[in-house]
C-alpha positions as CSV (number, residue, x, y, z in Angstrom):
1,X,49.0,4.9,26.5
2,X,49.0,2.7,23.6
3,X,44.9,2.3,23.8
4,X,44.2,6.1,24.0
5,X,46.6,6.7,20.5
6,X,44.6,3.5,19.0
7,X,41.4,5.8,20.5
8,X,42.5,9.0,18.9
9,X,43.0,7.5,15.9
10,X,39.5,5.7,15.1
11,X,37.8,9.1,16.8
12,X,39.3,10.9,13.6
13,X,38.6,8.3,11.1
14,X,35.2,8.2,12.2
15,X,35.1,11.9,12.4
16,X,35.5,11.8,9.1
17,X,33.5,9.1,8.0
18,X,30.9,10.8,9.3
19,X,31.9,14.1,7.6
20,X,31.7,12.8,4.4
21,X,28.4,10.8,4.8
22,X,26.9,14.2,5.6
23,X,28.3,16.1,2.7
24,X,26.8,13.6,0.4
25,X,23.7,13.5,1.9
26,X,23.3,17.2,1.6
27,X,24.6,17.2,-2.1
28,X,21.7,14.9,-2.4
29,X,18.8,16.8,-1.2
30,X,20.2,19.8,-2.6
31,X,20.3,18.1,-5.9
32,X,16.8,16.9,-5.1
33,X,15.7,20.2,-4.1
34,X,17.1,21.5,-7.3
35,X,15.4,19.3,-9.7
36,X,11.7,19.7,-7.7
37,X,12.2,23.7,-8.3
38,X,12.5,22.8,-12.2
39,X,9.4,20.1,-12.4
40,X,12.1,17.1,-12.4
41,X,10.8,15.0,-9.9
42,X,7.5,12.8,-10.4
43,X,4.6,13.1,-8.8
44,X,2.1,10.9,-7.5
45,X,-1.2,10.9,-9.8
46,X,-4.6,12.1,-8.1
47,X,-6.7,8.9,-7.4
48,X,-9.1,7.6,-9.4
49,X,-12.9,9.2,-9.1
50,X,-15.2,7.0,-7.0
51,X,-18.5,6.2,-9.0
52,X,-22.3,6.5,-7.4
53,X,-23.4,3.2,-6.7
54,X,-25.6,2.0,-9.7
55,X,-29.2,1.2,-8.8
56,X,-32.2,2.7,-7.7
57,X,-31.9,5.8,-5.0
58,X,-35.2,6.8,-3.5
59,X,-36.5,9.4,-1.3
60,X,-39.6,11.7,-1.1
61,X,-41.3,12.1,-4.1
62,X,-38.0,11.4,-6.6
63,X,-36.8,8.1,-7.8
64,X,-32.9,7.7,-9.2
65,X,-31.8,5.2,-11.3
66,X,-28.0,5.1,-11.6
67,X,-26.4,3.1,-14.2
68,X,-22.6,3.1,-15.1
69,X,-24.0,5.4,-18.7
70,X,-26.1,7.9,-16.0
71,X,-29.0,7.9,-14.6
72,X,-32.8,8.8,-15.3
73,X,-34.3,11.2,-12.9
74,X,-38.4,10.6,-12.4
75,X,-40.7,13.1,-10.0
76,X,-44.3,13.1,-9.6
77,X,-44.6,15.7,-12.3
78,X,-41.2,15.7,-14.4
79,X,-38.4,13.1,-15.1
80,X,-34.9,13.9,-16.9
81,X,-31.7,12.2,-17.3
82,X,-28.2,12.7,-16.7
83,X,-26.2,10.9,-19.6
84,X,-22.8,10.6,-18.6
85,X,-20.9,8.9,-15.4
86,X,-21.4,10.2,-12.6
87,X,-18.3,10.9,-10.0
88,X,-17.5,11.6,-7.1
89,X,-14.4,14.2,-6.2
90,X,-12.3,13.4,-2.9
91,X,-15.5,14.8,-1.0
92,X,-17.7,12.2,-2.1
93,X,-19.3,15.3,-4.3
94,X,-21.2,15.4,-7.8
95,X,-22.2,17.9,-10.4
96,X,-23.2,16.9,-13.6
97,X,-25.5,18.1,-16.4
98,X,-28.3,16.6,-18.4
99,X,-32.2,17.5,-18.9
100,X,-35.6,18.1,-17.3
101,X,-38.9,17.7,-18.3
102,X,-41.9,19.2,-16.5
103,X,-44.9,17.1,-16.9
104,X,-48.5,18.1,-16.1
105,X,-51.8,16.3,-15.7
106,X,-55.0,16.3,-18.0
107,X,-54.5,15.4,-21.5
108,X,-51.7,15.8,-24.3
109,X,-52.1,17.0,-27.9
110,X,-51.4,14.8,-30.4
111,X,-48.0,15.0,-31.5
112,X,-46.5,17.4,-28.6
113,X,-43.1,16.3,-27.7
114,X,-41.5,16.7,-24.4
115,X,-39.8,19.8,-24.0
116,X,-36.3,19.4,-22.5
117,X,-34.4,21.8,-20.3
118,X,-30.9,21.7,-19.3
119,X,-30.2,20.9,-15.8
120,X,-27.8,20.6,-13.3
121,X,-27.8,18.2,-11.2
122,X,-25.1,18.3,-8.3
123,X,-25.2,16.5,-5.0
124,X,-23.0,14.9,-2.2
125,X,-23.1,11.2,-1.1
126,X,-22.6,9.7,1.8
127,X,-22.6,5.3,2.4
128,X,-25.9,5.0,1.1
129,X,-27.5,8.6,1.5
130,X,-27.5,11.4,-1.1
131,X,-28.2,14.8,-1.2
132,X,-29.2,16.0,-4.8
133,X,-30.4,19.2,-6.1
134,X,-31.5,19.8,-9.8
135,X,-31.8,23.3,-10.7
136,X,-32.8,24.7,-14.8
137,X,-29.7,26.0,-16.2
138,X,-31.3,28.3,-18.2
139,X,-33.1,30.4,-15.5
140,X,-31.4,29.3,-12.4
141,X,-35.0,28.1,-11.0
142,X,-33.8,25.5,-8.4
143,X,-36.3,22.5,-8.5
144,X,-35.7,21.3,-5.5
145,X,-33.2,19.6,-2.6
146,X,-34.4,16.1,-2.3
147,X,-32.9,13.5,0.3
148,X,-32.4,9.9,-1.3
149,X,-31.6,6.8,-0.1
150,X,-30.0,3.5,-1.9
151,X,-31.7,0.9,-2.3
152,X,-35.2,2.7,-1.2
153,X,-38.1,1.7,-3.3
154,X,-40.7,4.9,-3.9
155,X,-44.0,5.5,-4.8
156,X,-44.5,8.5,-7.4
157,X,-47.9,9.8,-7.7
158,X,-47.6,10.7,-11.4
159,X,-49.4,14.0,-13.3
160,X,-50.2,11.8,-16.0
């Protein structure tokens, strides 16, 4: 009988033991839970923006230089530039703004300047593919979808 009273007795100090280890545990997450309904607990920051890789991006009929400033844009018959960074969000996504201008073959006056629009140019990459449109911000005329590749050396066939 003396082992079963020796029993007894650690049974309830463990009981115990155990009681108490749960209270404070749940005075702790309740606390916690109290502090993250007031904004008191920190957060973890959203990751840093992935860049385009820099370099030339080719496809049909576009060419893409991307630098860590932005990028100029050239077509057969218009070039602009993007000048600012461009980054990706979490879905390797792009929209950025800069300018267009529409070129056109035979001759120039004298003195005419190019005249820029405002663009948009938004996209999605993916390893070394992209997807890019450019539409005038102005009038909402899309310019095109163009399918790009890194790396891709193009020919343009200039209106020039």
């Amino acid at each position: 009988m003396p082992g079963k009273i020796e029993g007894t007795s650690y049974y309830w100090r463990l009981r115990r033991v155990t009681r108490t280890a749960l209270s404070i545990a749940l005075g702790l997450l309740a606390t916690g839970a109290l502090a993250s309904s007031r904004g008191n607990v920190a957060t973890m920051p959203d990751p840093p923006a992935q860049s385009i890789q820099n370099g030339l991006w080719g496809g049909e009929r576009v060419r893409l230089t991307v630098t860590a400033d932005g990028a100029t844009v050239e077509y057969d018959c218009g070039h602009g530039r993007i000048e600012q960074p461009i980054s990706l969000d979490a879905q390797s996504r792009f929209e950025v703004s800069g300018w267009h201008v529409q070129e056109q073959g035979g001759a120039l006056r004298e003195g005419a300047a190019d005249r820029k629009l405002a663009a948009r140019y938004a996209g999605r990459v993916r390893n070394d593919h992209m997807t890019l449109t450019v539409e005038l911000t102005e009038s909402g005329t899309k310019l095109g979808t163009f399918s790009l590749e890194h790396g891709k050396a193009v020919r343009l066939v200039k209106c020039r």
